[in-house]
C-alpha positions as a Markdown table, in Angstrom:
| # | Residue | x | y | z |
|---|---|---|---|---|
| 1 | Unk | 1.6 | -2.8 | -12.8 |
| 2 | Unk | -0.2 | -3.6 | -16.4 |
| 3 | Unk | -1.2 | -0.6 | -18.6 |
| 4 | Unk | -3.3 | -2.6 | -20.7 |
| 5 | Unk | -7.1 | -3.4 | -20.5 |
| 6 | Unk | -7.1 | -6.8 | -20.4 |
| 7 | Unk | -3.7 | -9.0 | -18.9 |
| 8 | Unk | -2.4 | -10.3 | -21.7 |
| 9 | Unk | 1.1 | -11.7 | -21.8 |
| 10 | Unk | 2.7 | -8.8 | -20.0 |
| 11 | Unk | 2.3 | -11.5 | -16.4 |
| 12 | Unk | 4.1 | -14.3 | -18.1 |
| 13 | Unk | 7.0 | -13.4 | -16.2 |
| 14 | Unk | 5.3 | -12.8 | -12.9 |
| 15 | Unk | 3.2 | -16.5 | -13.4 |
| 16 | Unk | 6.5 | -18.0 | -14.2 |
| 17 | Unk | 8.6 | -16.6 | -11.7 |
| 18 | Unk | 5.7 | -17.9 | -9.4 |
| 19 | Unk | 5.3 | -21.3 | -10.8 |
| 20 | Unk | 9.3 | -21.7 | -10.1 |
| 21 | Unk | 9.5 | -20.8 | -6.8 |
| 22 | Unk | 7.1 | -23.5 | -6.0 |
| 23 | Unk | 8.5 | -25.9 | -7.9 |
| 24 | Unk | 11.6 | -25.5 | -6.5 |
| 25 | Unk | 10.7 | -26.1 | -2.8 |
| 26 | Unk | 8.2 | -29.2 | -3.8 |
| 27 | Unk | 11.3 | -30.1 | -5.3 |
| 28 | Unk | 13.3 | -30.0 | -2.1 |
| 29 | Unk | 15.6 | -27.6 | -2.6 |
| 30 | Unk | 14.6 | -25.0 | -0.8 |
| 31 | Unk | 15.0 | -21.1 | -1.5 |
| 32 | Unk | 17.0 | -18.9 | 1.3 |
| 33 | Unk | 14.8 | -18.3 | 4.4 |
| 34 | Unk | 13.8 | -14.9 | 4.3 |
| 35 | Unk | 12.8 | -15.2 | 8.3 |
| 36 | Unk | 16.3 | -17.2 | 9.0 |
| 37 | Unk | 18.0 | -13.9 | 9.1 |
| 38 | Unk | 15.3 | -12.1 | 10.6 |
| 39 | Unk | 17.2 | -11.7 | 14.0 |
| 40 | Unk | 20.4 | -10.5 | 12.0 |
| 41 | Unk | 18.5 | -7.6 | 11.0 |
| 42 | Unk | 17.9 | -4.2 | 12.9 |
| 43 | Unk | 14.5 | -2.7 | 13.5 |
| 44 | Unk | 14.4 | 0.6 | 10.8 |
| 45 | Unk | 15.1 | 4.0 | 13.3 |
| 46 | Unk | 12.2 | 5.7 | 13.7 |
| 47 | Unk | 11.1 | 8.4 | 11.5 |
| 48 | Unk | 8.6 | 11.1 | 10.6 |
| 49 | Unk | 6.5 | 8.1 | 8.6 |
| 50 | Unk | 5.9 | 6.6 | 11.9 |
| 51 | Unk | 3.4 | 9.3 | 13.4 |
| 52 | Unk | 1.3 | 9.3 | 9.8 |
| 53 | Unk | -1.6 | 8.1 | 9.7 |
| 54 | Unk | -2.0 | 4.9 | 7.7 |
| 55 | Unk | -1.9 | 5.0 | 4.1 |
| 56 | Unk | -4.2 | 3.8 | 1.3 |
| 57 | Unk | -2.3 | 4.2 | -1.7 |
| 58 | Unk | -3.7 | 4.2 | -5.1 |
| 59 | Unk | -1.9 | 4.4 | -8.5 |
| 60 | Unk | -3.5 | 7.1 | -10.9 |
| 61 | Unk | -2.8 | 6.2 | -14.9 |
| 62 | Unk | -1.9 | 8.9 | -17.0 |
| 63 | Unk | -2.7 | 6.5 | -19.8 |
| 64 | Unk | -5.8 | 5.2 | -21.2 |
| 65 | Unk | -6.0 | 1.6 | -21.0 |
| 66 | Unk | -9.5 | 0.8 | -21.6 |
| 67 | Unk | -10.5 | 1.1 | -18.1 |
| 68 | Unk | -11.6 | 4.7 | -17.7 |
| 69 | Unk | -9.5 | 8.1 | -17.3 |
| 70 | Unk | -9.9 | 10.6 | -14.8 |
| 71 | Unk | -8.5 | 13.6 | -13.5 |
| 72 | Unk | -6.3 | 14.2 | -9.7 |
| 73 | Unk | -9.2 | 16.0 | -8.7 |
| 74 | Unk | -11.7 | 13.4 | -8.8 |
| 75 | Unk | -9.9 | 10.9 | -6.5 |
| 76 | Unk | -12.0 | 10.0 | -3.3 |
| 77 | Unk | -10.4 | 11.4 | -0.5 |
| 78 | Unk | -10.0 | 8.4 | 1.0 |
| 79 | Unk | -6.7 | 8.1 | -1.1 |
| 80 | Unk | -4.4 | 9.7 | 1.3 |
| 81 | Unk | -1.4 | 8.3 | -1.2 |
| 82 | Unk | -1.2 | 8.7 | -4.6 |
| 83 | Unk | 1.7 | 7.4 | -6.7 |
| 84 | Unk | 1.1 | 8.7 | -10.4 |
| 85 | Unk | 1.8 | 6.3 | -13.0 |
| 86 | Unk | 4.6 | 6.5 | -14.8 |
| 87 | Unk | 7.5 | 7.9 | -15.4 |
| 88 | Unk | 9.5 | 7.9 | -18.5 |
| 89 | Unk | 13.4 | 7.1 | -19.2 |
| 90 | Unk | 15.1 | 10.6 | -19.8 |
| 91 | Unk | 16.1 | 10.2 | -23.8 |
| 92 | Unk | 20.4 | 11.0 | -23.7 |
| 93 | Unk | 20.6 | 11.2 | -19.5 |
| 94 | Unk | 21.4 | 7.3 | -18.7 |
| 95 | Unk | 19.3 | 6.9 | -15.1 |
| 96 | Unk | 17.5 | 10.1 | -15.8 |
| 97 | Unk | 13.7 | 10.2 | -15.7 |
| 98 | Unk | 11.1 | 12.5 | -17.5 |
| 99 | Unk | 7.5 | 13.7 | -16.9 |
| 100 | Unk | 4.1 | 15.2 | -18.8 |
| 101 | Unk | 1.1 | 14.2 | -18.7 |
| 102 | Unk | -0.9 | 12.0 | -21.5 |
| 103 | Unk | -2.9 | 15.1 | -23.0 |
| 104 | Unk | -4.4 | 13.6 | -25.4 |
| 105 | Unk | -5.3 | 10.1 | -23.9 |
| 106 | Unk | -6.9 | 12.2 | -21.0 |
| 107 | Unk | -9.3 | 14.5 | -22.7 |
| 108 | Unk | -6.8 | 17.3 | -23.1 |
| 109 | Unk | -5.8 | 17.2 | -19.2 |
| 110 | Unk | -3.5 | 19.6 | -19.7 |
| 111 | Unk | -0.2 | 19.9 | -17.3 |
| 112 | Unk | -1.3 | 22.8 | -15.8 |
| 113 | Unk | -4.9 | 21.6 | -14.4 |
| 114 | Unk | -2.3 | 18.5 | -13.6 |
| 115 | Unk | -0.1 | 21.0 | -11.3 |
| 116 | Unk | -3.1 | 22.7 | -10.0 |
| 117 | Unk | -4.7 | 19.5 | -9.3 |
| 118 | Unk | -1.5 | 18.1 | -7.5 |
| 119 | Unk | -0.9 | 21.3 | -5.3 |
| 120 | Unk | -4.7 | 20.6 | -4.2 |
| 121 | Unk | -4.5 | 17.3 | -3.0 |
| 122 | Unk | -1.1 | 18.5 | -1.3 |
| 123 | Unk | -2.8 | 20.9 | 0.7 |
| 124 | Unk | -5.8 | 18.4 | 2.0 |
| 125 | Unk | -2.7 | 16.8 | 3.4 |
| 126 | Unk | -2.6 | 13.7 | 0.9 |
| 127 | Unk | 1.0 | 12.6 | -0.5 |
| 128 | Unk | 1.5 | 12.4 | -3.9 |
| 129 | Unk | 4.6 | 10.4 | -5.8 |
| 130 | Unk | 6.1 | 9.9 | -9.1 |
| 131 | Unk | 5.9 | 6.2 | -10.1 |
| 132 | Unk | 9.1 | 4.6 | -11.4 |
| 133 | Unk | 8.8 | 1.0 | -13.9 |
| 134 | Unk | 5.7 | -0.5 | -13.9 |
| 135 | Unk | 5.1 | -3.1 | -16.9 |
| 136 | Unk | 6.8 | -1.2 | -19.7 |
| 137 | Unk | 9.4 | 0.9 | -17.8 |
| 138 | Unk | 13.1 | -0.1 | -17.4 |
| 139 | Unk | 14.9 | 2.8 | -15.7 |
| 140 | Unk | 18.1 | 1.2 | -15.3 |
| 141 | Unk | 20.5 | 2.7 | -12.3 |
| 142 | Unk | 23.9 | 0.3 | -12.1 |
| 143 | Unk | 27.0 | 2.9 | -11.7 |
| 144 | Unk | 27.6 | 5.6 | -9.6 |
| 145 | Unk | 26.9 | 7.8 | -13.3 |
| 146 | Unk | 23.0 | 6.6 | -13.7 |
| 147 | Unk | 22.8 | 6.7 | -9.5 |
| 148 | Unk | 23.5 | 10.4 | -9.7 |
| 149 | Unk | 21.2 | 11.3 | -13.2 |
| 150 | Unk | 18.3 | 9.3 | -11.3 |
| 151 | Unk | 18.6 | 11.6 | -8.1 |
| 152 | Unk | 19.2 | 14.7 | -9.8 |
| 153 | Unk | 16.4 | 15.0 | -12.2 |
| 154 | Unk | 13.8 | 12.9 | -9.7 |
| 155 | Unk | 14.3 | 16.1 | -7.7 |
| 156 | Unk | 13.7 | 18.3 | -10.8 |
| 157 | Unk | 10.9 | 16.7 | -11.3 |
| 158 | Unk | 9.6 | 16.7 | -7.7 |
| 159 | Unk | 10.0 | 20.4 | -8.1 |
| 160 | Unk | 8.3 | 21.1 | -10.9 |
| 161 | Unk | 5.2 | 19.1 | -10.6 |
| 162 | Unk | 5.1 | 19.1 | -6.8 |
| 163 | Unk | 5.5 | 15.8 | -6.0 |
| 164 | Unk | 6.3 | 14.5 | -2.5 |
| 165 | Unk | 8.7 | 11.5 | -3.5 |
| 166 | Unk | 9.4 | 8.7 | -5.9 |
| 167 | Unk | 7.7 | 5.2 | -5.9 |
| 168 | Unk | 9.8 | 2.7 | -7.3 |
| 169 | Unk | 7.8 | 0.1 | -9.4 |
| 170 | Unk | 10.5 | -2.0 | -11.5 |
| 171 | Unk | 10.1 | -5.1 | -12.6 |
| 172 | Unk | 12.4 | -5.8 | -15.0 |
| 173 | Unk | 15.8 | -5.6 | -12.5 |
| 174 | Unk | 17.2 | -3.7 | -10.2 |
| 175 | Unk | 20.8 | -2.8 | -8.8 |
| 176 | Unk | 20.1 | -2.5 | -5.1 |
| 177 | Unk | 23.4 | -1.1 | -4.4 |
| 178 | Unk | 23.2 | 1.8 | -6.9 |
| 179 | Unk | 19.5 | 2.4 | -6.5 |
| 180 | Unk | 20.3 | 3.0 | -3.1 |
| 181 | Unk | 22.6 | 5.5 | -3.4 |
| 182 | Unk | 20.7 | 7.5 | -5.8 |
| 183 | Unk | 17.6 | 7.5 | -3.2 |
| 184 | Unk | 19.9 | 8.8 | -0.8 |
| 185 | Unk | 21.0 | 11.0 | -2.6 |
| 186 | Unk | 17.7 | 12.0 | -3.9 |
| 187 | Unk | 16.5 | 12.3 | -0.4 |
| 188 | Unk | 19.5 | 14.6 | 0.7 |
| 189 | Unk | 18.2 | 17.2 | -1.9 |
| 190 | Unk | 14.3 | 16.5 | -0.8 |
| 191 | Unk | 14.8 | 16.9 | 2.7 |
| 192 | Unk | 12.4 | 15.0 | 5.6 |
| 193 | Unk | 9.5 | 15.2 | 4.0 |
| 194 | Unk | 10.1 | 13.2 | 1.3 |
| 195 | Unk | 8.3 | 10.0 | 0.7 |
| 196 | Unk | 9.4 | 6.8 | -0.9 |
| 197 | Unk | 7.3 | 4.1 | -1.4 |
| 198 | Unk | 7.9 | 0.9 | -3.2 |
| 199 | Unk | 5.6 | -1.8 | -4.9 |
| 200 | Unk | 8.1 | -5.2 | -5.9 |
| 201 | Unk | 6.5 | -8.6 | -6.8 |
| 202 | Unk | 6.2 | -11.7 | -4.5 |
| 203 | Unk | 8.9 | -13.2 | -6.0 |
| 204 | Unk | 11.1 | -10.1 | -4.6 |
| 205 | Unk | 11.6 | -11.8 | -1.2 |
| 206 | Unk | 11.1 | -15.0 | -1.9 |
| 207 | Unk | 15.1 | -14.8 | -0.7 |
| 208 | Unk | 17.4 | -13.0 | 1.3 |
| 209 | Unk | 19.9 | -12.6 | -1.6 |
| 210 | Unk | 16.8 | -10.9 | -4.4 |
| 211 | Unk | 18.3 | -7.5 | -5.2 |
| 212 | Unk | 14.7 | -5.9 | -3.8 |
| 213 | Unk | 14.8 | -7.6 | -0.3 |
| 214 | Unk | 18.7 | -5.9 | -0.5 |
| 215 | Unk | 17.1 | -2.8 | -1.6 |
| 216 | Unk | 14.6 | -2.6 | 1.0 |
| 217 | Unk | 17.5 | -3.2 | 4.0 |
| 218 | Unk | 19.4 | -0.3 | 2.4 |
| 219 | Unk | 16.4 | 2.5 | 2.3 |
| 220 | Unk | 14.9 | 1.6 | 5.2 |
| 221 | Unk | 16.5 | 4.4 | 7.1 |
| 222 | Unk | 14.0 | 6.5 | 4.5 |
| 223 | Unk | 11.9 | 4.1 | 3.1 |
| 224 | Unk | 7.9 | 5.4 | 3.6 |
| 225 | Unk | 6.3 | 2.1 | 3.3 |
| 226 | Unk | 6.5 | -1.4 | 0.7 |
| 227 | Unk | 4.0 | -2.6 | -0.7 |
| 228 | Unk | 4.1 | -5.4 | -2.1 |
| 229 | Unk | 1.9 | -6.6 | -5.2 |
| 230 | Unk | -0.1 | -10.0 | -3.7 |
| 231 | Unk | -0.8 | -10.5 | -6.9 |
| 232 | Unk | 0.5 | -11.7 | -10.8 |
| 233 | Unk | 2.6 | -14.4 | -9.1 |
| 234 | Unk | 0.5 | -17.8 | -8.3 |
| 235 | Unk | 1.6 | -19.6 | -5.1 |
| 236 | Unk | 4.2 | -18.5 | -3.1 |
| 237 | Unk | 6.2 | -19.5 | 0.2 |
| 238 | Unk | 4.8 | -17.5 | 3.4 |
| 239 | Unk | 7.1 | -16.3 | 6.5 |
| 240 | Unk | 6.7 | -20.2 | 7.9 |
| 241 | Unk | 7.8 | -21.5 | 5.0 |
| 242 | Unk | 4.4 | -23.2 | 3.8 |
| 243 | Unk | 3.1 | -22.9 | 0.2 |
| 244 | Unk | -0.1 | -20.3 | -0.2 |
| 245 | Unk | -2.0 | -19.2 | -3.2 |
| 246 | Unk | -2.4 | -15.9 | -4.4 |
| 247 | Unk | -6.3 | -14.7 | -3.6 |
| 248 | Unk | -6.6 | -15.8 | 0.1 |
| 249 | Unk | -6.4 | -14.2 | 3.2 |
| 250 | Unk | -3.7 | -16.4 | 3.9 |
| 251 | Unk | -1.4 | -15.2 | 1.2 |
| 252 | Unk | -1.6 | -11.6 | 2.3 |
| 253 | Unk | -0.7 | -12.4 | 5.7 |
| 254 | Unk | 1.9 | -14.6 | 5.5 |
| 255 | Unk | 3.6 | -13.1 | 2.4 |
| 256 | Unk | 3.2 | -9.7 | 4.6 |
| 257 | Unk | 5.2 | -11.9 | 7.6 |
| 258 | Unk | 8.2 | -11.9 | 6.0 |
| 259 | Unk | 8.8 | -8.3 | 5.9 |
| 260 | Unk | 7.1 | -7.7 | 9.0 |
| 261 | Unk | 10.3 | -9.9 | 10.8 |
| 262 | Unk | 13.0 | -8.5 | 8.3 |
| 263 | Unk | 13.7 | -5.3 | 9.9 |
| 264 | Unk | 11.4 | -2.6 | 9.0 |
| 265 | Unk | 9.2 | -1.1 | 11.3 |
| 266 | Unk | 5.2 | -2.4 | 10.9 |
| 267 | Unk | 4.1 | 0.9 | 9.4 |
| 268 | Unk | 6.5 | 0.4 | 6.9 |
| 269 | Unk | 4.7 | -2.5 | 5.4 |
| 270 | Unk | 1.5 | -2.7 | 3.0 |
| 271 | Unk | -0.6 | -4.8 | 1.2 |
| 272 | Unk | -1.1 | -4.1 | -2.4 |
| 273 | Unk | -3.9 | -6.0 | -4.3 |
| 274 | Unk | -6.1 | -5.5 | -7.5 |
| 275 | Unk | -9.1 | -3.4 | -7.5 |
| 276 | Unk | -11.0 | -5.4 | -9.5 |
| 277 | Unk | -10.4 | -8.8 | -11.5 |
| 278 | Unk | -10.0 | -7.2 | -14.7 |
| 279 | Unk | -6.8 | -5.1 | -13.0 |
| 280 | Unk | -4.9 | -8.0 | -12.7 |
| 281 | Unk | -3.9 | -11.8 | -14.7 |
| 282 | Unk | -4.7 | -13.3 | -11.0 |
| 283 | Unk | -4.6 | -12.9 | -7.1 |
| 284 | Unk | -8.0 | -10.7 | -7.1 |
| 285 | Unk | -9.9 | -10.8 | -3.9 |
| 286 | Unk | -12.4 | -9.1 | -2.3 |
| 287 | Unk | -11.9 | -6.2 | -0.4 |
| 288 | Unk | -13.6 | -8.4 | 2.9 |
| 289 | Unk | -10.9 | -10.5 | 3.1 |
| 290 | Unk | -8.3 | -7.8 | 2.5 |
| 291 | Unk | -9.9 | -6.3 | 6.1 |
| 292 | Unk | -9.2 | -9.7 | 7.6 |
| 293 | Unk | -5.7 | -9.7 | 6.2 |
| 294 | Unk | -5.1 | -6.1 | 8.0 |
| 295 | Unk | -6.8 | -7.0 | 11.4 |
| 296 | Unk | -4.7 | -10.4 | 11.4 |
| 297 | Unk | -1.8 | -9.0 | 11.1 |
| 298 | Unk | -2.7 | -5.8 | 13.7 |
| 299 | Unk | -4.2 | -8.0 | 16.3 |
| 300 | Unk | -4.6 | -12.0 | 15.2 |
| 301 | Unk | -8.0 | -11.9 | 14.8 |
| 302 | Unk | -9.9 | -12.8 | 11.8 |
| 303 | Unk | -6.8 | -15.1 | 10.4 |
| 304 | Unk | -7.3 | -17.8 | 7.9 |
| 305 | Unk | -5.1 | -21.2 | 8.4 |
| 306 | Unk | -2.0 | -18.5 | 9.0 |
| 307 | Unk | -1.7 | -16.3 | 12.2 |
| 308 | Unk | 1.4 | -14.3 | 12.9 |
| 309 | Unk | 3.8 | -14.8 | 15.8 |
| 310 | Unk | 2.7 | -11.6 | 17.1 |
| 311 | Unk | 0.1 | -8.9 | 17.1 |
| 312 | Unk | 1.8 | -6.3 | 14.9 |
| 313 | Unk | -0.3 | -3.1 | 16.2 |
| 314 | Unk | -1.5 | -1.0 | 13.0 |
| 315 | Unk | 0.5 | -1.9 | 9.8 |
| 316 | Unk | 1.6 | 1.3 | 6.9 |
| 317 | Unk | -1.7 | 0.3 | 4.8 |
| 318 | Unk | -3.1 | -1.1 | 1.6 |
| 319 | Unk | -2.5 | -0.1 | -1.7 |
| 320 | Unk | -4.3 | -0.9 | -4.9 |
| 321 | Unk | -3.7 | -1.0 | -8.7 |
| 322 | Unk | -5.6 | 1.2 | -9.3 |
| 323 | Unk | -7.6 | 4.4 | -8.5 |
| 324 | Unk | -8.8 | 3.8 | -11.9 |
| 325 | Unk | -9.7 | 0.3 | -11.9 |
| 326 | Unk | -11.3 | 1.0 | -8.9 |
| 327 | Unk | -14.0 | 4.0 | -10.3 |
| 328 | Unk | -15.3 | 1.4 | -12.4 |
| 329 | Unk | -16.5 | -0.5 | -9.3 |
| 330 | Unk | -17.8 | 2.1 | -7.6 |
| 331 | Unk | -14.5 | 2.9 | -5.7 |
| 332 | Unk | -15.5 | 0.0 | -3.6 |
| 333 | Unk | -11.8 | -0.1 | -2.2 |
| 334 | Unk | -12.0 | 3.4 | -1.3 |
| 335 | Unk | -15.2 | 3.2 | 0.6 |
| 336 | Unk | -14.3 | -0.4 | 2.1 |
| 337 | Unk | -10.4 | 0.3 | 2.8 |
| 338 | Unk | -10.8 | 3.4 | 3.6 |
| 339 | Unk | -13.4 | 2.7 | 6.1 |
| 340 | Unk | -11.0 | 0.3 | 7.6 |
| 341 | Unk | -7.7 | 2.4 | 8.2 |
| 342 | Unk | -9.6 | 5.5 | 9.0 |
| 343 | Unk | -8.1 | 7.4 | 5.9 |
| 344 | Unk | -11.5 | 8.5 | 4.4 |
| 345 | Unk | -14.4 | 8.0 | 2.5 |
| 346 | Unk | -15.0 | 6.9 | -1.1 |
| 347 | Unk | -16.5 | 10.5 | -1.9 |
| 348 | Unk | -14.3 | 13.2 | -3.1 |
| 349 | Unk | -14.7 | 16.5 | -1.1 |
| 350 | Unk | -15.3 | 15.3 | 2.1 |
| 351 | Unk | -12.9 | 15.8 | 5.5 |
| 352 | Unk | -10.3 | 13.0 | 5.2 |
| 353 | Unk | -9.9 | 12.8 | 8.7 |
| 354 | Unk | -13.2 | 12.6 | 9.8 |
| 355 | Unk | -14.7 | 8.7 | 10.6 |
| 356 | Unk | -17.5 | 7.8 | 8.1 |
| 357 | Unk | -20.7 | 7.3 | 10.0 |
| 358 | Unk | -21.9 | 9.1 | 12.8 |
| 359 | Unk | -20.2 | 10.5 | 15.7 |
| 360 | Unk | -22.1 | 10.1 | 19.3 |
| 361 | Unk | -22.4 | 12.8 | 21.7 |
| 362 | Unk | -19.5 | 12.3 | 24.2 |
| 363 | Unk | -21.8 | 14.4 | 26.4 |
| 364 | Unk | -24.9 | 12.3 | 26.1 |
| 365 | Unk | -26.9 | 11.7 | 29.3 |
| 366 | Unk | -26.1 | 8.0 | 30.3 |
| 367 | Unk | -29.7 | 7.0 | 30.9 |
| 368 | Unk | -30.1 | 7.8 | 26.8 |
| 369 | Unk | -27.6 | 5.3 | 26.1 |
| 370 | Unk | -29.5 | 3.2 | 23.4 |
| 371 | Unk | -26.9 | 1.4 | 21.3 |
| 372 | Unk | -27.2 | -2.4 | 21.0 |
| 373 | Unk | -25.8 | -4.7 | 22.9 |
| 374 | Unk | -22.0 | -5.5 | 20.9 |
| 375 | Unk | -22.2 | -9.4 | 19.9 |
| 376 | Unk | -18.6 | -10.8 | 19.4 |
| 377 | Unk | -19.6 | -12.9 | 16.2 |
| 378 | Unk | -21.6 | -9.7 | 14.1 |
| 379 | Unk | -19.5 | -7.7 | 11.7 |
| 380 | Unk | -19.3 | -3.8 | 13.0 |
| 381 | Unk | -17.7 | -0.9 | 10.2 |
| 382 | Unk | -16.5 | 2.4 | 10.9 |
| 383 | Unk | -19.0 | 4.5 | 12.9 |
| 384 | Unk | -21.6 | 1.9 | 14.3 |
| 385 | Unk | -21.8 | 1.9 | 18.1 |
| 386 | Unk | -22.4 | -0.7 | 20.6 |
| 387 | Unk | -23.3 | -0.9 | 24.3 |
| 388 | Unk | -20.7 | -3.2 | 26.2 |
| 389 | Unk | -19.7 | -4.0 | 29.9 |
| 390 | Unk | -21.8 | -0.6 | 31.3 |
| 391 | Unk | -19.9 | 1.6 | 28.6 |
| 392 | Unk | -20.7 | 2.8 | 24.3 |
| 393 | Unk | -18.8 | 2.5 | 21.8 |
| 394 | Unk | -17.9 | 3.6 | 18.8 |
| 395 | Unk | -16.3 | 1.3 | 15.5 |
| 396 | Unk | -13.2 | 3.4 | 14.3 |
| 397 | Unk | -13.5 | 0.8 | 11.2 |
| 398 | Unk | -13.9 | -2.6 | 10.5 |
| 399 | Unk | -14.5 | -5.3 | 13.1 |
| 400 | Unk | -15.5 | -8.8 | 14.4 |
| 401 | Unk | -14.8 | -10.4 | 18.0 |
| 402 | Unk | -12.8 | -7.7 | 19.2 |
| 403 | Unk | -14.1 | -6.7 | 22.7 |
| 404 | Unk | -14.0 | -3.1 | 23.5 |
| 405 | Unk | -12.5 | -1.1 | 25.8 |
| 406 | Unk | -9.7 | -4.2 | 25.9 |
| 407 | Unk | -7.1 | -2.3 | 23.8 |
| 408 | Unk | -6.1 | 1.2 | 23.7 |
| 409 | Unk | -5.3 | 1.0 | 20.2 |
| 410 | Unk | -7.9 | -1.5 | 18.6 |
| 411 | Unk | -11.2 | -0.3 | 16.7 |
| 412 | Unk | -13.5 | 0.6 | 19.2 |
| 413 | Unk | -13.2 | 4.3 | 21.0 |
| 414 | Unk | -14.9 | 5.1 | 24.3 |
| 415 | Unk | -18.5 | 7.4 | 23.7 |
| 416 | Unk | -19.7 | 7.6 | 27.6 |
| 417 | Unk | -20.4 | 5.7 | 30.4 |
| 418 | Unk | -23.9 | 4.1 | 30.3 |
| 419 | Unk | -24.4 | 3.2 | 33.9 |
């Protein structure tokens, strides 16, 4: 994740690590199959994460990078995850990690309208996490020493400012071994509601043996959901093995393959992507084909050249860098996203868990059944209703050619019978 306005040479290692990873399959020796040793590895046990509802995560900057600046209390409620961006090394405490807010690049914000802020978003029922890394941070956790002065003061931290985990976001390295024991050891002192999120690069499990595709195995017994940035990295080898490019549906979905089959459950997975172009050096996309990337995976609809092996049912989410980059597009990830996975609107203030749109009359007399006919080639969002097969419906988000009342679990919900 970049703090600066404009990507400047802060990617180099991201386009390069990119770059490589093609060039070394084109030529012809291939990296470790991440989907070789999919069988090898254990479905994650289930846990509280699984009954959530699924997440749109959004990174908050408590910087000013030329974007715009903003306070907790203005994020659309639609963000039902917010990871707050970032941390800082703990000067004397190797491992340890510190936390105040950017006063004075936020309009003098100050840490109590921060707390107070925080607490409120807690009790609409939204998460909210500490960010760990990003572009400038190096926490570094490789002994038993730094495993124990990461766990210790995360929870100090969690404390104090009321966060509900730790997301970690490093990109310069990463011990998996270590870093796994301090996030169990972190979550020991949390308890179950903790929430741990992660956001590594493509290049992270591009291979079985990169320290983050270990990392992931370790936590998933408490990991909340991955999300990995599709984004920063040019092309990349998908779950079959093929070559995509970073800003295509197919790059989302066949990245998102390979830790769909590793062993974590599907709500453990996410798509992360750029709010705007400006957010990132490259991989934007619009928020239309991040949909179709999300009702691929879900159901194998709306694929590009790549469809998965399966249907995966409903996914952990999507996340974005960032809540900030998106304001100065209207919050046109919050409205569209949010839309999609049913977390909200792109309003603050509003009830996150009610659909956008309207809501028909379950009671309505069937002879007033007036909705249009439902056409499997028009495109249907969250709240539009359609007459099918003698029965209305209702779109719980986004859609295209999915028939309704053919799956208990897709987007359309039952409004009366109309015959």
């Amino acid at each position: 994740m970049e703090r600066v306005q404009k990507p400047r040479h802060a990617v180099r290692h991201r386009l390069a690590a990119g770059v490589a990873a093609v060039a070394t399959v084109i030529g012809g020796a291939l990296l470790a199959a991440p989907l070789a040793h999919a069988a090898d590895a254990a479905p994650a046990p289930a846990a509280a994460s699984a009954s959530t509802p699924q997440w749109l995560t959004g990174y908050w900057h408590n910087f000013n990078n030329g974007s715009t600046t903003m306070r907790l209390s203005e994020i659309p409620e639609a963000y039902n995850l917010v990871a707050v961006a970032f941390a800082d090394n703990l000067a004397g405490t190797p491992g340890g990690i510190t936390f105040d807010v950017a006063s004075g690049e936020l309009g003098g914000y100050t840490d109590a309208q921060f707390k107070a802020d925080a607490a409120a978003l807690r009790a609409e029922g939204r998460k909210i996490v500490l960010s760990v890394g990003g572009e400038r941070g190096n926490v570094i956790v490789s002994n038993a020493t730094e495993a124990r002065n990461f766990a210790d003061t995360a929870y100090a931290l969690m404390q104090e400012w009321g966060f509900d985990g730790i997301d970690i976001d490093l990109e310069h390295g990463i011990n998996a071994e270590y870093m796994s024991d301090a996030l169990h050891q972190l979550r020991a002192k949390a308890g179950d509601g903790f929430i741990l999120t992660m956001a590594p690069q493509t290049i992270d499990y591009q291979a079985t043996t990169q320290p983050y595709y270990q990392l992931t195995l370790n936590v998933k017994d408490i990991l909340t959901i991955v999300n990995t940035q599709y984004y920063n990295s040019g092309s990349m080898l998908g779950a079959d093995q093929k070559v995509y490019s970073q800003g295509t549906v197919d790059f989302l979905t066949a990245l998102s393959a390979i830790q769909l089959e590793m062993g974590l459950r599907p709500d453990q997975v996410g798509i992360g992507v750029p709010a705007v172009q400006s957010a990132a050096g490259g991989g934007y996309q619009p928020m239309s084909n991040v949909v179709r990337a999300v009702d691929c995976l879900e159901s194998q609809t709306n694929c590009g050249a790549f469809t998965p092996a399966r249907a995966y049912g409903p996914i952990g989410g999507v996340m974005t860098w960032s809540i900030n980059w998106d304001k100065t597009n209207g919050y046109d990830v919050a409205t569209t996203i949010g839309a999609r996975l049913g977390s909200g609107s792109g309003e603050p203030g509003t009830d996150p868990g009610t659909d956008p749109g309207t809501d028909p009359d379950p009671g309505t007399d069937p002879e007033e059944c007036s909705a249009p006919a439902w056409s499997s080639t028009a495109v249907y969002t969250g709240g539009a209703s359609v007459t099918y097969d003698g029965a209305e419906y209702t779109a719980k988000w986004w859609t295209q050619g999915e028939t309704p009342g053919t799956q208990t679990w897709g987007p359309w919900e039952l409004v009366t019978s109309c015959s």
